[in-house]
MARVEX-861225 format. One record per atom (N, C-alpha, C): x, y, z; atom name. Coordinates in pm, 1 decimal, always signed. Layout:
<volos>
X|Y|Z|CA $
...
</volos>
This chain:
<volos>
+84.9|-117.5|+0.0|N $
+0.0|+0.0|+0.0|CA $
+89.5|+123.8|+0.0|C $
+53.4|+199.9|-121.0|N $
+140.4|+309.2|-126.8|CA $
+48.4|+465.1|-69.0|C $
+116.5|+539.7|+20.6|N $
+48.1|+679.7|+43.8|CA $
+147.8|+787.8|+8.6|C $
-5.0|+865.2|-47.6|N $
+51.0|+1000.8|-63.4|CA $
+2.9|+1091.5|-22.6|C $
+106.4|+1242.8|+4.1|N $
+6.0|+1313.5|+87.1|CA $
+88.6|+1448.9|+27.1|C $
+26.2|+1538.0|-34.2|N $
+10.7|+1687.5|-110.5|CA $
-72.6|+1778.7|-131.8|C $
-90.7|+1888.7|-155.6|N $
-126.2|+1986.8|-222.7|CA $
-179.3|+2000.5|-284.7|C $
-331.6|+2019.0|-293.5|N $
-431.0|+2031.5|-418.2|CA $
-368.4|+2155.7|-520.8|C $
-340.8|+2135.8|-653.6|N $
-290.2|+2203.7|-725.0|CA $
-400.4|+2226.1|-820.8|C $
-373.2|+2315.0|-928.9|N $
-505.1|+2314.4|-1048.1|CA $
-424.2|+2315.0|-1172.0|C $
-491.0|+2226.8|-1202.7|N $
-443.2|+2135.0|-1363.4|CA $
-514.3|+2209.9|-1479.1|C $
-488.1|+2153.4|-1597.6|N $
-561.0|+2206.1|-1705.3|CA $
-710.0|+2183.4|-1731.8|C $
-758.5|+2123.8|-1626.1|N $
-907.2|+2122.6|-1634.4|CA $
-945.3|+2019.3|-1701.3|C $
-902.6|+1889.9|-1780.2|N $
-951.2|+1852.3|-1866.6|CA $
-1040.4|+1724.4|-1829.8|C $
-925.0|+1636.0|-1659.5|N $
-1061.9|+1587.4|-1631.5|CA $
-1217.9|+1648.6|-1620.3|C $
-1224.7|+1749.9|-1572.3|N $
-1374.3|+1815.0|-1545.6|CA $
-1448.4|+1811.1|-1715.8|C $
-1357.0|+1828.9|-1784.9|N $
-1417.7|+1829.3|-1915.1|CA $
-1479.6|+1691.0|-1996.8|C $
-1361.5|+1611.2|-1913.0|N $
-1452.3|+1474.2|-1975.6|CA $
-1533.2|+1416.1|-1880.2|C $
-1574.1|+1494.8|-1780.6|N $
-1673.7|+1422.9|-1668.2|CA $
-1624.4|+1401.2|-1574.0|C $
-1456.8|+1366.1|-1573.1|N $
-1412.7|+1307.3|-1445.0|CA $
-1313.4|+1370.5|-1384.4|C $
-1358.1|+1489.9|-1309.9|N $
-1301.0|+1601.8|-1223.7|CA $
-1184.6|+1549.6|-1101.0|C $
-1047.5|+1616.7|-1135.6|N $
-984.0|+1583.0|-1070.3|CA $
-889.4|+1640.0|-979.7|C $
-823.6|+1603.9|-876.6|N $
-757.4|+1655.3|-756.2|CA $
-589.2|+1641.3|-829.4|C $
-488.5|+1722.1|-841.4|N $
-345.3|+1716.4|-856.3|CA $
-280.4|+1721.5|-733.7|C $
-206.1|+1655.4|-768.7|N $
-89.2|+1643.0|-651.1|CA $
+18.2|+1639.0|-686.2|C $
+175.8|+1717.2|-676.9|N $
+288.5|+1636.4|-733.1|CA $
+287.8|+1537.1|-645.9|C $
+409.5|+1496.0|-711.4|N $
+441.3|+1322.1|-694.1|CA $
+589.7|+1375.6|-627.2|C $
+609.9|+1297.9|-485.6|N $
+748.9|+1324.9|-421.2|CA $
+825.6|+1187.5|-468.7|C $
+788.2|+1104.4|-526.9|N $
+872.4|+939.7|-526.6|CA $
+784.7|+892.1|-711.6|C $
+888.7|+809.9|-728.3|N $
+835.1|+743.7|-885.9|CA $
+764.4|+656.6|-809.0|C $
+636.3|+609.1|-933.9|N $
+542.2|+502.1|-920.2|CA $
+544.7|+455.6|-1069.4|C $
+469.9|+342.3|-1061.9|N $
+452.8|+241.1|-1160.3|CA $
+356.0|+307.5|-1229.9|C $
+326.5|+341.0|-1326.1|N $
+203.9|+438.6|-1394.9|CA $
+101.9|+339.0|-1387.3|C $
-22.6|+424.1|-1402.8|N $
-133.7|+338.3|-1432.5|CA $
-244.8|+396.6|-1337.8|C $
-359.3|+299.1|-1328.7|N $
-483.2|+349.4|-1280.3|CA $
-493.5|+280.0|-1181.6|C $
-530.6|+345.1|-1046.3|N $
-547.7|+240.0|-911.9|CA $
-662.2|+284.9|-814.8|C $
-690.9|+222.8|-771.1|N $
-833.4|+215.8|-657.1|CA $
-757.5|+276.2|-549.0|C $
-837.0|+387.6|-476.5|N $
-758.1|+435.8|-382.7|CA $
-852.9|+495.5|-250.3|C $
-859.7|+532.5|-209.1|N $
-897.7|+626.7|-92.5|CA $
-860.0|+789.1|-42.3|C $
-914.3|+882.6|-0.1|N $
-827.1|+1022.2|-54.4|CA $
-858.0|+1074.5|+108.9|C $
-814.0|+1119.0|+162.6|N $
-875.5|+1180.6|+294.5|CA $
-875.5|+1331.4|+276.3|C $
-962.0|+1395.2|+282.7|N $
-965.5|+1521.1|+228.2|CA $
-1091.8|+1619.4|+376.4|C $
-994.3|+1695.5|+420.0|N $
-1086.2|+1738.1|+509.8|CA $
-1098.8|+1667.5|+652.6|C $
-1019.8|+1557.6|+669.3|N $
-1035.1|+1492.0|+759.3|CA $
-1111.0|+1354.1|+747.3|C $
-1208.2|+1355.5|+660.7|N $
-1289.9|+1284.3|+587.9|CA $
-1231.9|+1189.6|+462.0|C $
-1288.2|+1068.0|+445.2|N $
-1303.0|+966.0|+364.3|CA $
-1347.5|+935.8|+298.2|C $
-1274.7|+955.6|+130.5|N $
-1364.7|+945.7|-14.7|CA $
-1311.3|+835.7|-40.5|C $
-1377.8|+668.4|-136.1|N $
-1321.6|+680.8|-224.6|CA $
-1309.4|+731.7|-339.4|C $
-1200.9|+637.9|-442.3|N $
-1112.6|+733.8|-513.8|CA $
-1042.6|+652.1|-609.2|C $
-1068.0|+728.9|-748.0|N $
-953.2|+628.2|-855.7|CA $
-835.5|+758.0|-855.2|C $
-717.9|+709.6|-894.2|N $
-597.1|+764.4|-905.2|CA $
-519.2|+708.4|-1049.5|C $
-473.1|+857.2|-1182.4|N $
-428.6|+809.5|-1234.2|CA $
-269.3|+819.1|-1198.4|C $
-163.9|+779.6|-1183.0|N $
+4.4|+782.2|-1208.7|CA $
+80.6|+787.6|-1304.5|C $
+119.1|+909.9|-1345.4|N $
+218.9|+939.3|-1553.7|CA $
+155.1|+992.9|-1578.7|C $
+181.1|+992.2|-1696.6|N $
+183.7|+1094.9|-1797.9|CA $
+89.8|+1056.7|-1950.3|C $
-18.3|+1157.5|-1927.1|N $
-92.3|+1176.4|-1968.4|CA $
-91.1|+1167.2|-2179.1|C $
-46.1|+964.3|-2200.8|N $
-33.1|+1002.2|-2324.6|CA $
-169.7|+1036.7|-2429.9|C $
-291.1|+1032.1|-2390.7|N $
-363.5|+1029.0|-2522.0|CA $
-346.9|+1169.8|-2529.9|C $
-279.6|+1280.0|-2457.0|N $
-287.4|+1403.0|-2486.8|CA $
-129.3|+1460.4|-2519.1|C $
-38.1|+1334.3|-2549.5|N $
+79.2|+1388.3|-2588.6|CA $
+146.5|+1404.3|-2468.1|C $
+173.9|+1448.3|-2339.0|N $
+206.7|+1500.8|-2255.0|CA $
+342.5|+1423.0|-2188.2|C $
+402.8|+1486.9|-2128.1|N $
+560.5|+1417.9|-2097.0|CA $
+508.0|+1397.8|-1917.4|C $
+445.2|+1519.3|-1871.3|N $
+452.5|+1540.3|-1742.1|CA $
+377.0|+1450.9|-1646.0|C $
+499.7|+1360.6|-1562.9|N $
+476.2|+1282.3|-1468.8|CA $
+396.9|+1307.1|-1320.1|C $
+284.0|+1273.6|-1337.7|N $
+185.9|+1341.7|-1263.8|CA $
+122.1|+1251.7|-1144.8|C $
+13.4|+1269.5|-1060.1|N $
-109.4|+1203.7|-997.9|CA $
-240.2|+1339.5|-960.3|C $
-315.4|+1216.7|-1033.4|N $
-430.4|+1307.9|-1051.8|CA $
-571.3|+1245.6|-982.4|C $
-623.6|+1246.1|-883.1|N $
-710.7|+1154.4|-838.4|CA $
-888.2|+1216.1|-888.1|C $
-954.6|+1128.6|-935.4|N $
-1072.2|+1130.1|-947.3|CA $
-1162.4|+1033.5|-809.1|C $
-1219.9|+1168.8|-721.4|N $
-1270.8|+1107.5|-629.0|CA $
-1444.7|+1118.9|-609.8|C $
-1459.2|+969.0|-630.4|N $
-1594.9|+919.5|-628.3|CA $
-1734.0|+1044.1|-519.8|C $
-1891.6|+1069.0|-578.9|N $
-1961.2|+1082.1|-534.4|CA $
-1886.3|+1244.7|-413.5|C $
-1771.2|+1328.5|-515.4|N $
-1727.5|+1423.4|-467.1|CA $
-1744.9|+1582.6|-556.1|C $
-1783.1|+1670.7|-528.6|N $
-1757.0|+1759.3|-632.6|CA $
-1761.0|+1929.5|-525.4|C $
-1618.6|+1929.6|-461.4|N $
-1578.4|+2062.2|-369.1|CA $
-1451.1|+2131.0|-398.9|C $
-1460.7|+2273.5|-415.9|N $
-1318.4|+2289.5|-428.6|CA $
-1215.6|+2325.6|-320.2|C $
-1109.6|+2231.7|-347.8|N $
-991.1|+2182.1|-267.8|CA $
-903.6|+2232.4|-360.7|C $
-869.0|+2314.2|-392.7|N $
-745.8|+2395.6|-405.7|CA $
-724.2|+2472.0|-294.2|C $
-534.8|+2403.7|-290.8|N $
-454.1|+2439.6|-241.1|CA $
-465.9|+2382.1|-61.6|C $
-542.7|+2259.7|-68.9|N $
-552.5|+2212.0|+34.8|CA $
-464.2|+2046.3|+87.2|C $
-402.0|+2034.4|+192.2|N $
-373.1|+1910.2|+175.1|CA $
-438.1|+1783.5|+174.8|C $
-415.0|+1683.7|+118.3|N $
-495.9|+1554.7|+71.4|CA $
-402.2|+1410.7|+99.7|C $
-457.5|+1310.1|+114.0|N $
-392.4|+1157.9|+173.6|CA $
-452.1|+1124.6|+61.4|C $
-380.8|+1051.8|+0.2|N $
-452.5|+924.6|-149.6|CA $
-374.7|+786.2|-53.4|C $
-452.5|+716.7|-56.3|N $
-372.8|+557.1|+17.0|CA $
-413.7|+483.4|-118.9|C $
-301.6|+412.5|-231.8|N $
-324.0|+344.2|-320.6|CA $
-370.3|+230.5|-289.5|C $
-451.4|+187.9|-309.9|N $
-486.0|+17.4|-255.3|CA $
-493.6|-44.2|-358.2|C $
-534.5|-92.0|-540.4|N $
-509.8|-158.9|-599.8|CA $
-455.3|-134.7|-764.8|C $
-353.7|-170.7|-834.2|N $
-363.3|-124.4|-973.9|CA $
-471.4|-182.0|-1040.2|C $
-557.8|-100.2|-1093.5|N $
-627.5|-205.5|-1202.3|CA $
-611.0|-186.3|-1369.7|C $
-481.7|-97.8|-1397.3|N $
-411.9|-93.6|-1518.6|CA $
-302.5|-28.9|-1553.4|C $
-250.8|-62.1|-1641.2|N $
-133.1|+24.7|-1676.1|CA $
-162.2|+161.3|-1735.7|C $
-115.1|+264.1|-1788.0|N $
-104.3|+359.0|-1880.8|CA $
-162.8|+346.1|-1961.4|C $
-180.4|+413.0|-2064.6|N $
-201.2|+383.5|-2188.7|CA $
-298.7|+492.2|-2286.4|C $
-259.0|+480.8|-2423.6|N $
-283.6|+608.0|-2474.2|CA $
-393.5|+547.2|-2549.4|C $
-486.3|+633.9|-2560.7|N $
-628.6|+601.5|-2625.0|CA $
-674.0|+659.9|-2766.4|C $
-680.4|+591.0|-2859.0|N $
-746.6|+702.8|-2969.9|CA $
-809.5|+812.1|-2973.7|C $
-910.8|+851.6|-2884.3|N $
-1008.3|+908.0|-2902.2|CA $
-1063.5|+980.8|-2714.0|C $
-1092.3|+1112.9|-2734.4|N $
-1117.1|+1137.3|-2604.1|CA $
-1255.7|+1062.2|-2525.6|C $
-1337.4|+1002.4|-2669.6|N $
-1457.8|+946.7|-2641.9|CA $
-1457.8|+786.2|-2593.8|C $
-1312.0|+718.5|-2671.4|N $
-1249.6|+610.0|-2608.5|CA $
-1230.2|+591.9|-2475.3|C $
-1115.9|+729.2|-2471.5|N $
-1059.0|+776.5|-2269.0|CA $
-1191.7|+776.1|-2204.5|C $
-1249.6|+840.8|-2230.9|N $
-1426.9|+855.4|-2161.1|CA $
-1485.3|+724.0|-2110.9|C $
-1518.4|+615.6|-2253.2|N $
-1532.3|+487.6|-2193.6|CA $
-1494.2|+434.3|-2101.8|C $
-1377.7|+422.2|-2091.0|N $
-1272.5|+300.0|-2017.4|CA $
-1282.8|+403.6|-1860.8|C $
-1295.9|+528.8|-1882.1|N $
-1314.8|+576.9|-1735.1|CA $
-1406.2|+523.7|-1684.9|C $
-1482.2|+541.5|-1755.8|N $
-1653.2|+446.7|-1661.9|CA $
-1668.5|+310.3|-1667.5|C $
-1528.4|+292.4|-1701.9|N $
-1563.3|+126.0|-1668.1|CA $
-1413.1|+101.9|-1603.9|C $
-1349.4|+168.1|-1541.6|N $
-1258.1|+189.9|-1396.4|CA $
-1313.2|+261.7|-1295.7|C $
-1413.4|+314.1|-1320.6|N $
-1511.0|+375.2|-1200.0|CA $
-1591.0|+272.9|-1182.0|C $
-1659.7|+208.3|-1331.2|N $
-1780.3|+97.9|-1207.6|CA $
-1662.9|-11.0|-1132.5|C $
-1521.6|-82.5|-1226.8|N $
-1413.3|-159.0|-1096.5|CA $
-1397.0|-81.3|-1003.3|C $
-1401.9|+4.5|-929.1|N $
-1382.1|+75.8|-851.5|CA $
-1472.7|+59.9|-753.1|C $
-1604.7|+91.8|-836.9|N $
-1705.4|+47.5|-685.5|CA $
-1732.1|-56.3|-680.2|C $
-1722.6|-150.8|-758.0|N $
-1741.3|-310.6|-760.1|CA $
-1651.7|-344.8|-587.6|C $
-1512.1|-235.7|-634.8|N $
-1433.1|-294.0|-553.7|CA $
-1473.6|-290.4|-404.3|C $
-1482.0|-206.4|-430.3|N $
-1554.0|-72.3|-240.3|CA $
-1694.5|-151.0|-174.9|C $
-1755.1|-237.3|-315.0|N $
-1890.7|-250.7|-213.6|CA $
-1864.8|-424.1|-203.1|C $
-1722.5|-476.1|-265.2|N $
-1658.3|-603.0|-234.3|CA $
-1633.9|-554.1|-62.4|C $
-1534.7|-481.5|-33.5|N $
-1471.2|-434.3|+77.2|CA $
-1561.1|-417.3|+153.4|C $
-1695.5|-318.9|+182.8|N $
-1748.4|-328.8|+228.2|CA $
-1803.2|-476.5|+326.1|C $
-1809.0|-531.5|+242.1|N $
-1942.1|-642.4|+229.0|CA $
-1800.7|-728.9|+352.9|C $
-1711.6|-699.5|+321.8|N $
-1622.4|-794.4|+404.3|CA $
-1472.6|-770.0|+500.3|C $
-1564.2|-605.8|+479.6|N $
-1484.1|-517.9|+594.7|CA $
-1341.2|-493.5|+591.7|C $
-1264.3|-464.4|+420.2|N $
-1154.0|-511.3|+456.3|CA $
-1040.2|-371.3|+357.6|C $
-1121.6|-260.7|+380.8|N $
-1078.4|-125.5|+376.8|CA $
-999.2|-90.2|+463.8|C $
-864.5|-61.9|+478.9|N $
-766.2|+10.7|+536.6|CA $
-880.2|+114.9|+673.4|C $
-889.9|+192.4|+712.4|N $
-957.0|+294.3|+816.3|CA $
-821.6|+375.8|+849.9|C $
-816.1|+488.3|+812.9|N $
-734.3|+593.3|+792.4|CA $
-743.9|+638.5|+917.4|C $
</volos>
């Protein structure tokens, strides 16, 4: 289980543009890129949370990032600090044809996501921050 803990920063907006509004953070340590199930503590309080890690290729981009999209959330947290606790990869990177492609595959790492949470639930076996 990997944690991180930073600085709500403001990005180029583009999750919000494809639906899936997101929290920046730099990154103090390399990670394995990809998409992971996570948890975000924000406020003192407990979201979950998908997290992407890298660099943003369907948009060309070099810059090694984390960007969390957190579930059943929509407050602004700029410039506030935030806990992401990674709890599972469920993919690598990867660059998508089409922003309507990226769009898909988000909503179908958001429904693994809660698949995952209401697995955990059901058998109590969520970290408690």
């Amino acid at each position: 289980m990997t944690i991180l803990t930073g600085i709500v920063t403001t990005g180029n907006k583009r999750g919000k543009k494809l639906g899936f509004p997101t929290l920046n953070v730099a990154l103090q340590t390399q990670l394995p890129e990809g998409i992971y199930i996570s948890q975000t503590v924000i406020q003192q309080k407990q979201y979950n949370s998908l997290t992407f890690i890298g660099a943003a290729k369907t948009f060309n981009e070099t810059l090694y990032q984390s960007e969390t999209y957190v579930l059943n959330f929509d407050q602004n947290v700029y410039g506030e600090e935030i806990t992401i606790t990674l709890l599972k990869k469920i993919r690598d990177n990867q660059k998508f044809t089409t922003e309507q492609v990226l769009i898909e595959q988000m909503e179908e790492d958001k429904k693994k996501a809660e698949a995952y949470f209401i697995k955990a639930a059901e058998h109590d076996i969520i970290c408690s921050l």
